[in-house]
N, C-alpha and C positions, 0 to 999 in steps of 0.2 A: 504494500500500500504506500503511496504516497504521502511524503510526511507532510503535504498544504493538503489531502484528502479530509474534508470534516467526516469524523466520525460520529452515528447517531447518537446523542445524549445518553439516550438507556442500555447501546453495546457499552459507552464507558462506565458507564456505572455497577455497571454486570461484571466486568471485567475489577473496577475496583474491587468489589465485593470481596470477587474470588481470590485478589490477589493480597487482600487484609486478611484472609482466610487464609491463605497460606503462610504469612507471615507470624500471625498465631499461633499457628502448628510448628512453626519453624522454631519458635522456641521452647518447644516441648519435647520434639523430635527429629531425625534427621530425616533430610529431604528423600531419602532412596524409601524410606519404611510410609511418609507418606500417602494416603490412600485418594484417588478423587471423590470418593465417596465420604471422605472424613472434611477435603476440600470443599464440596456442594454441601454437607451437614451445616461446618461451620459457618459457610457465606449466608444458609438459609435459602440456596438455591434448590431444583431439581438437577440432577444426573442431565436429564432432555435438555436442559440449558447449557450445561458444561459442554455438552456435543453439539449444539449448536456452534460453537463459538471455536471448541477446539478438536485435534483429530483424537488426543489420548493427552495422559500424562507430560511427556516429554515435549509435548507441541504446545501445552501451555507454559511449561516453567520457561519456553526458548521465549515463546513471544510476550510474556508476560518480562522476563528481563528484555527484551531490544527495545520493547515499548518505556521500561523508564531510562533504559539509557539514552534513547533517543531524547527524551525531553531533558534529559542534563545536556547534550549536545547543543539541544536549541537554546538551551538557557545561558549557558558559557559563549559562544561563540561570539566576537564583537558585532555591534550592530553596526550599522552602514548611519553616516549622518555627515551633514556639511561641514562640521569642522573641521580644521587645520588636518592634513593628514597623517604626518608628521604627528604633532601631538594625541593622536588619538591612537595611531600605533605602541607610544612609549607608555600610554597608559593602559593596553590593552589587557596585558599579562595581568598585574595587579586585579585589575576587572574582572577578571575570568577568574582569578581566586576566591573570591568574595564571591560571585554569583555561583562559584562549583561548591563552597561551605557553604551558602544560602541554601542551594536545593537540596546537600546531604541533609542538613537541620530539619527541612523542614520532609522529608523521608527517612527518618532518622531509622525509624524499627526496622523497614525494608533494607537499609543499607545494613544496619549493625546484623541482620542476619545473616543476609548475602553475601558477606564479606568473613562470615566464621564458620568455623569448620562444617555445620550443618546447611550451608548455602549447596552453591551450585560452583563446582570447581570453574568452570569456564568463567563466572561474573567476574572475581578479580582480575581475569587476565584481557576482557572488553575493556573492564574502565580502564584500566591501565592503560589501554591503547588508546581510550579518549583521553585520559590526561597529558600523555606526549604527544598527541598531532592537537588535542582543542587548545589545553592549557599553554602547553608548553610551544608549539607551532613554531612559532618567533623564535624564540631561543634556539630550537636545535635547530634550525635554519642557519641562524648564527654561526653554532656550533661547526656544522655543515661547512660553512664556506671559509671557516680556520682553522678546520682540519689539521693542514700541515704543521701550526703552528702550537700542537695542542703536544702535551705532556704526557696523557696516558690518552689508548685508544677512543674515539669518539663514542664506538656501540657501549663499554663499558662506563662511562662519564653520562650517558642517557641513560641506563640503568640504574645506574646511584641515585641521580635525579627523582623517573618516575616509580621508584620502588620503593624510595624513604618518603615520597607526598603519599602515597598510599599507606603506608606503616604512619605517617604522621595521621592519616583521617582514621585508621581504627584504632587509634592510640585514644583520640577525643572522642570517638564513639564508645568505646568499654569507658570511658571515666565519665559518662551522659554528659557528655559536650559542656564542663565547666566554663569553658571559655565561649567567648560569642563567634560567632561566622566572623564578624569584621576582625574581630584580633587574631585568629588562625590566620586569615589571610596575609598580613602585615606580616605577623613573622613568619611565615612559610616564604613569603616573599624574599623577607632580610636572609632567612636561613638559605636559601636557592642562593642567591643572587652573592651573596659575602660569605657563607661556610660557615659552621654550626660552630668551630670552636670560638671562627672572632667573634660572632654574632653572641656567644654567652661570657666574651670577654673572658676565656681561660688562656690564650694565645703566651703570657707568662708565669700562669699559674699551674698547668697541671705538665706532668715531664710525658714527653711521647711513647709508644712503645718501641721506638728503634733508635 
């Protein structure tokens, strides 16, 4: 489906339903033992409904995740507007952090499942892939075209990157997001962009391991 396709009103809400249903479930039990029948239970749906919408088990938990990935995608991505271009590129990144902790916050139970052991293996390894082409785009672009000039290989230095923003979001998810969307952002930012040890100012306080 197309993602400018409107969807009718009551397939998304059907579709909510079932997928606060599964999220329910998800912390009770792990996703493989899950039943659709304990899914339709929980929603307060019919079985008939379930099959309407989906072909089995497997075909829902696929398109019930691309369906919220996709609206993180829509929400991160900068928007198109007349100012300065230039400035609206340096501010992009920052932007796209804030709006990527906005929507975890505000999906908070779906993500804190998805993301632990009783989710769906493949979930961590999409976002991931939306955090270094939505979030991160700019940067490894960057990264990309100074290559030669780089100190350790570029695919290794993108892996540190999007694989400590994703340990940093279930880090604030298991501790119920003590801090706000906006302050993750800012320092997920600082830490990205300047290194976790300047950024906590240990730089001559603690001795390295080498």
């Amino acid at each position: 489906m197309s993602k400018k396709e409107k969807v009718d009103p009551r397939i998304k809400r059907t579709n909510k339903y079932l997928r606060d249903a599964l999220v329910e479930l998800l912390k009770e039990k792990d996703v493989t033992s899950i039943t659709i029948q304990e899914i339709t239970e929980k929603a307060k749906l019919t079985r008939g409904t379930f099959y309407l919408h989906y072909q089995d088990k497997q075909d829902f938990l696929m398109q019930s995740m691309n369906e919220v990935l996709e609206e993180l995608i829509e929400k991160v991505k900068p928007k198109q507007n007349n100012e300065d271009s230039a400035a609206v590129e340096e501010n992009d990144e920052s932007v796209s952090f804030l709006k990527l902790f906005e929507f975890i916050y505000d999906h908070a139970d779906y993500f804190k499942v998805m993301l632990s052991d009783r989710g769906l293996p493949q979930f961590r390894s999409h976002m991931t892939e939306i955090v270094k082409k939505r979030v991160y785009g700019e940067l490894i672009s960057s990264i990309g075209e100074a290559e030669d000039g780089l100190d350790i290989p570029k695919d290794i230095l993108i892996s540190y990157i999007t694989s400590a923003h994703i340990g940093v979001i279930c880090s604030w998810l298991e501790s119920d997001m003590k801090f706000s969307p906006a302050f993750m952002a800012e320092k997920l930012t600082s830490l990205t962009l300047l290194g976790p040890i300047r950024v906590a100012g240990l730089e001559n306080k603690i001795k390295l391991p080498y």
